[in-house]
N, C-alpha and C positions, 0 to 999 in steps of 0.2 A: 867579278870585280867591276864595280862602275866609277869611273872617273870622271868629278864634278869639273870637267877641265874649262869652262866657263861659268860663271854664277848669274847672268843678265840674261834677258832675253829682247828679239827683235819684235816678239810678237806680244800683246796685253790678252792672253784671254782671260776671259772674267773664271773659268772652271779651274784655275791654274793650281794646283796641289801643291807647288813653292812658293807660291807671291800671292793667291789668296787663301790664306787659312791661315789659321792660328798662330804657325812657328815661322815668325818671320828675321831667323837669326843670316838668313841670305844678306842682309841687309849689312851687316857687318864684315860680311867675307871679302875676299879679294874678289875683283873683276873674273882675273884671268890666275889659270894655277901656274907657279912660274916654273923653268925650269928644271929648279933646283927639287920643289917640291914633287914631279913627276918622277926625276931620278929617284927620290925616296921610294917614293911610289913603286916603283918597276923593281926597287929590290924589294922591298916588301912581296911583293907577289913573286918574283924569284927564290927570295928562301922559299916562299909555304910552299911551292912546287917542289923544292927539294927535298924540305923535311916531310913530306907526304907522298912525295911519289908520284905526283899529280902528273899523263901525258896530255894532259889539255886544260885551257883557259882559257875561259872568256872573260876580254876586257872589250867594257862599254864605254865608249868615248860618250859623254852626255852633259845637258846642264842644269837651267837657262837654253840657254843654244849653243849647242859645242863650237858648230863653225865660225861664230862670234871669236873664236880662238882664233882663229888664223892657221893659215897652211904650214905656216913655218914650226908652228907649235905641235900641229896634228903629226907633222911629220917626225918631229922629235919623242913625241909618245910609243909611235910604232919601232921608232928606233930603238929606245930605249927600255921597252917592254919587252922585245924580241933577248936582246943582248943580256937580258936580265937572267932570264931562267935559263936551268938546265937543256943541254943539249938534247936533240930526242921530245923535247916538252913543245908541241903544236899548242901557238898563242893564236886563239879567234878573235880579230878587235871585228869591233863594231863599232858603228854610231849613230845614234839617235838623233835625227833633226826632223825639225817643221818644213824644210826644205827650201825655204827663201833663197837661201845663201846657193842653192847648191846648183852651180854652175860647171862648167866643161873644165877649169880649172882645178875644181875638188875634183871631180871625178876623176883625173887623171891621175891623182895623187891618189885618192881610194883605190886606184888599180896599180899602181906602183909600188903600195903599200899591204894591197890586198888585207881591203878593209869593206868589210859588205854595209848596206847603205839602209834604214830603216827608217820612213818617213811618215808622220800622221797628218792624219785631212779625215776629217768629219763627214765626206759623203759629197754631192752635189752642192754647186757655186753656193744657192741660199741657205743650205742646211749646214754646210762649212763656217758662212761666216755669219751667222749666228751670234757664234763666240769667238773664232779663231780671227781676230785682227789684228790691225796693227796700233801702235798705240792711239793714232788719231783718227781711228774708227772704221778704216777699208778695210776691207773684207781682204783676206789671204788666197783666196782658193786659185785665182788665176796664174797667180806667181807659183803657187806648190804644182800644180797642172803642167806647167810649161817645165818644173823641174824633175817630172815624173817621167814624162815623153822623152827626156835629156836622157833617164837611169832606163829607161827600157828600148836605148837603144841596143843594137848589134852587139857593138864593142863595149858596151859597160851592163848589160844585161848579167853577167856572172854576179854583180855588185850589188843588185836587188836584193835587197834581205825579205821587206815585205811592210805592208802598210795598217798602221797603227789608228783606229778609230773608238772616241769616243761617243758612247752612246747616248742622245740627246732625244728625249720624249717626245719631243716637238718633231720632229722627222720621219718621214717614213721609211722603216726599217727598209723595204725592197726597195727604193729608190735610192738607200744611202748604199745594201751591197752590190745594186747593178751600177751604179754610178763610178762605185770603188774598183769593180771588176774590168771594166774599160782600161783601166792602167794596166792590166794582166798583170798584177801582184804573185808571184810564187806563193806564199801567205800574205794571212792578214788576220789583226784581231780584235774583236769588239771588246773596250774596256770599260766597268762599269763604271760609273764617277764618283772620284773618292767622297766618302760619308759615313757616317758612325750613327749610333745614338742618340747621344748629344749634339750632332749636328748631323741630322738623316740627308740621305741625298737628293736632287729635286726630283718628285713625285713621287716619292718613297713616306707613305705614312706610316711611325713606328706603331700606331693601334689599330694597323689592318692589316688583313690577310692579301690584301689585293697585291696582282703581281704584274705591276706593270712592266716592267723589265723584262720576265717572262716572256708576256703577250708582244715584244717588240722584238724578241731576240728567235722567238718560235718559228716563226714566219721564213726570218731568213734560216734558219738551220732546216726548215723543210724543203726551201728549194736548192739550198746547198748539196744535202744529203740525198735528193732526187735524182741530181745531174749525173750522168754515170758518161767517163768519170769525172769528177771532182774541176773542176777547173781554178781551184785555190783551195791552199791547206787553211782550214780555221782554227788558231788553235784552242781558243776556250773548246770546242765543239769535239776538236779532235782529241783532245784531252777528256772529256767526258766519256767518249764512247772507250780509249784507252782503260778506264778506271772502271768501269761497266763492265766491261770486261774482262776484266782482274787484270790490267797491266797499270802500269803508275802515268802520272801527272806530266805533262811539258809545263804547267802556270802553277802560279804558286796561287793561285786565286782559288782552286779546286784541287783536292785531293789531301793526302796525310803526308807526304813528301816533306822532309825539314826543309826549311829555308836555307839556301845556298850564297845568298846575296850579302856581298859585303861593300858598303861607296865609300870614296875619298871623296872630300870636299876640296877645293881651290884653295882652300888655307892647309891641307894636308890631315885635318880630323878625320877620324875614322869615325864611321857613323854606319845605321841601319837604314835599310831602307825609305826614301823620301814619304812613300803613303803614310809612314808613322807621323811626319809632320803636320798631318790634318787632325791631327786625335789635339796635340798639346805640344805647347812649344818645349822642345828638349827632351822630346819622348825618342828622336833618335839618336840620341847623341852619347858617346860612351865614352867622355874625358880623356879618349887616347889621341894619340897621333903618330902617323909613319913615322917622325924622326925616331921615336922613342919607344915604340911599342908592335909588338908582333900582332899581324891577323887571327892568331893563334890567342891570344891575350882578350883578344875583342869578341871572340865569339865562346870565349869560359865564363864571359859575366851575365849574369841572370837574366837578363833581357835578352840576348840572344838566343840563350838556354829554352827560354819559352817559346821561342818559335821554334826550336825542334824538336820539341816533346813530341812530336805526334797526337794521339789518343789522349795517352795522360795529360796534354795539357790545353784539353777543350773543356767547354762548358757543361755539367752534368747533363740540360738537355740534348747536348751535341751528340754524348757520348751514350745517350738512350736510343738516337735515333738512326733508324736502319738504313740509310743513306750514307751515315757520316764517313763510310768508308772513300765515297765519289764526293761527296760536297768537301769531310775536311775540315767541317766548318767556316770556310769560306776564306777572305784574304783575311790576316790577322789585325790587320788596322780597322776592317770594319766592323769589327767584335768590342771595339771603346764603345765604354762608357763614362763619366766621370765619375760616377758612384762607386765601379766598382773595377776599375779598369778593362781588361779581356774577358772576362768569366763571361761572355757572352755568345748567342749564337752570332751570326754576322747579320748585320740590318739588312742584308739580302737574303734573308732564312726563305720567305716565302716564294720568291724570284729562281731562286735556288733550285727547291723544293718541285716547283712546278715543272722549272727545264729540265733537271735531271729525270722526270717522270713521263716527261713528253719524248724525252732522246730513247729512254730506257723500252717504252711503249713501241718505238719506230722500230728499235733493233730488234724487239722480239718478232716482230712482225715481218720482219725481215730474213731474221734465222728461222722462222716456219717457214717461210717459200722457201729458201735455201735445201732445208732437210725434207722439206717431199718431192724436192725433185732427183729423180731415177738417179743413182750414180753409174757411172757406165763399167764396166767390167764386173 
C-alpha cells in the first residue's frame, strides 16, 4: 500500500514521473492528505488484512515528498495503520524521501515509530545534480549526503532501508555505484527512467538494437557480483539471478510475479501505480475511493486484472521468447504504446535482453567452478 500522504515536492527534477509527463492531475489534489482521509485509509487496509488473512504489510509513506507532511501527520499514519488491522498482522511502514528534510528530528520519530528510511541520490555531487535540484537550480547532493551520514549513524542505522538511484547516461556507472557505496547502503537499486514507446526514454532509440542501459548497468553488476561478499544487496541484479534460478522476482520491473501494488492519493482515490502516469493521463486512476470502495473492488477491474495475468497477458513476442520467464516482459508501463496500448514488449526489450544474458553467462561460469571442485567427504 502506498500512501500519496503529500502531493508537492521540495525538489524540481526535470526526470520527475509525477510533475513531468503527461498526467498532470497532481495538480488538482490536495497538498497534504488529511486526517480524516488517512483514517479511511488504515481501515481500508485493515479490512483487506482481515478478509484475506494477510500477517503482513507494507505501507509506503511517499509522495511529492512525504516529509513535506510533517511529523505530526507521519506520526498519525503509523498510529493509525497499526490500530487498524488485525491483531497478530505485522505493519512494515516505510518511506520514501529525497532526504532534504530528513533531519535528527524525523529520525527519531522513524525510530519511535519503527519506520525504515529509503532515500534516492543519483551517484556523485555532479552526476546527482544533473537533474535532482531544487527549484531555483542548486544542486541537492550536499544536503541528501549530510542526511545519509545522519541515517547511518549508530543509533538510527536499524532505519536504513537503502538507496534509490536513477540511471542517467551521462554518468559513469562505477562512479555513480562507488560513490553510492560510501553511504554503506544495506541495499540499493538502479532504476530505469520511466519511458514508453510513444515517449522512449533518453538514449533509448525505439529503431535500434543498441543497449545502452545494458553497457551502463554491466559494468557495475560485474564488480558487484565480484566482491565476495557482496557489500550491498542490488535488487534489480539480485532479482535477476533469483529468477535465473528458478526462484521469483523482489521488482516488479522483472519477472512474471502479479503486481501487488495498490496507492492512495492525498485526496483518498485509489489508484495504480504512479509509472502508469507517464504512459497517459488517467491511465491510473480507477474512479474509486477509500471512503466508498474496498481495495478488493480496485484490483477486480480490468486494469488491474492486466497486471496480473502473468504469461497470458504479455505481448505474442514476449510470450515466444525464451527469457520471458526472467524478463517478464519488463515494467508494465513501459510496454505503452498509444497505438495499441500494452501488447508490447518493454522499450527496454534490447537492455533487457543483453543483461539478463550477461548475468545468466556470469552464473554459468560460476556454477562450473563451483561443480569441479572436489566435495569433501
Amino acid at each position: 500500500m502506498l500512501l500519496k500522504i503529500h502531493s508537492r515536492c521540495n525538489l524540481a527534477c526535470d526526470y520527475c514521473y509525477v510533475y513531468q509527463h503527461v498526467d498532470q492531475t497532481w495538480r488538482d489534489r490536495p497538498r497534504t492528505m488529511s486526517r480524516a482521509v488517512v483514517d479511511l485509509a488504515a481501515n481500508r487496509i485493515g479490512e483487506h488484512a482481515r478478509q484475506h488473512g494477510v500477517d503482513r504489510v507494507t505501507v509506503i509513506l511517499h509522495g511529492g515528498e512525504p516529509l513535506l507532511a510533517g511529523r505530526e501527520l507521519v506520526g498519525h499514519v503509523a498510529r493509525s495503520v497499526r490500530a487498524a488491522v488485525p491483531a497478530g498482522t505485522v505493519v512494515d511502514l516505510r518511506v520514501q524521501t529525497n532526504g532534504v528534510l530528513l533531519d535528527e528530528t524525523f529520525l527519531d520519530l522513524f525510530d519511535r515509530y519503527d519506520i525504515r528510511v529509503g532515500v534516492s541520490l543519483d551517484g556523485p555531487e555532479a552526476a546527482n545534480d544533473r537533474h535532482r535540484v531544487f527549484a531555483g537550480g542548486q544542486g541537492s547532493h550536499r544536503a541528501v549526503a549530510e542526511a545519509l551520514e545522519r541515517l547511518n549513524q549508530h543509533h538510527y542505522r536499524h532505519l536504513y532501508g537503502g538507496i534509490l538511484c536513477t540511471i542517467n547516461l551521462e554518468n559513469d556507472p562505477l562512479d555513480v555505484y562507488r560513490s553510492l557505496l560510501a553511504f554503506a547502503p544495506p541495499r540499493m537499486d538502479f532504476l530505469l527512467p520511466h519511458g514508453n514507446w510513444t515517449t522512449p526514454p533518453p538514449g533509448r532509440r525505439t529503431d535500434s538494437a543498441d543497449t545502452p542501459y545494458a553497457d551502463w548497468l554491466v559494468p557495475v553488476f560485474d564488480e558487484w557480483f565480484a566482491s565476495r561478499p557482496q557489500r550491498t544487496g542490488v535488487r534489480l541484479f539480485e532479482s535477476l539471478i533469483d529468477l535465473l534460478l528458478g526462484g521469483s522476482s523482489g521488482s516488479e520491473v522483472v519477472g512474471l510475479s502479479p503486481s501487488d501494488l495498490i496507492t492512495v492519493e492525498t485526496d483518498g482515490a485509489i489508484e495504480q501505480g504512479d509509472a502508469l502516469k507517464t504512459t497517459e493521463e488517467g491511465m491510473a486512476a480507477t474512479g474509486l475511493h477509500v471512503r466508498s470502495s474496498t481495495f478488493d473492488e480496485a484490483i477486480a477491474q480490468p486494469a488491474f486484472r492486466a497486471r496480473q495475468s502473468g504469461l497470458a497477458g504479455l505481448a505474442a513476442t514476449c510470450r515466444a521468447c525464451p527469457l520471458v520467464q526472467v524478463c517478464g516482459g519488463g515494467l508494465y508501463a513501459h510496454r505503452y504504446h498509444a497505438t495499441n496500448g500494452f501488447d508490447n514488449p518493454s522499450v527496454y526489450c534490447p537492455d533487457l535482453t543483453a543483461l539478463i544474458t550477461h548475468i545468466r553467462g556470469r552464473l554459468n561460469t560460476e556454477l562450473a567452478v563451483l561443480r569441479a571442485v572436489p566435495q569433501a567427504g
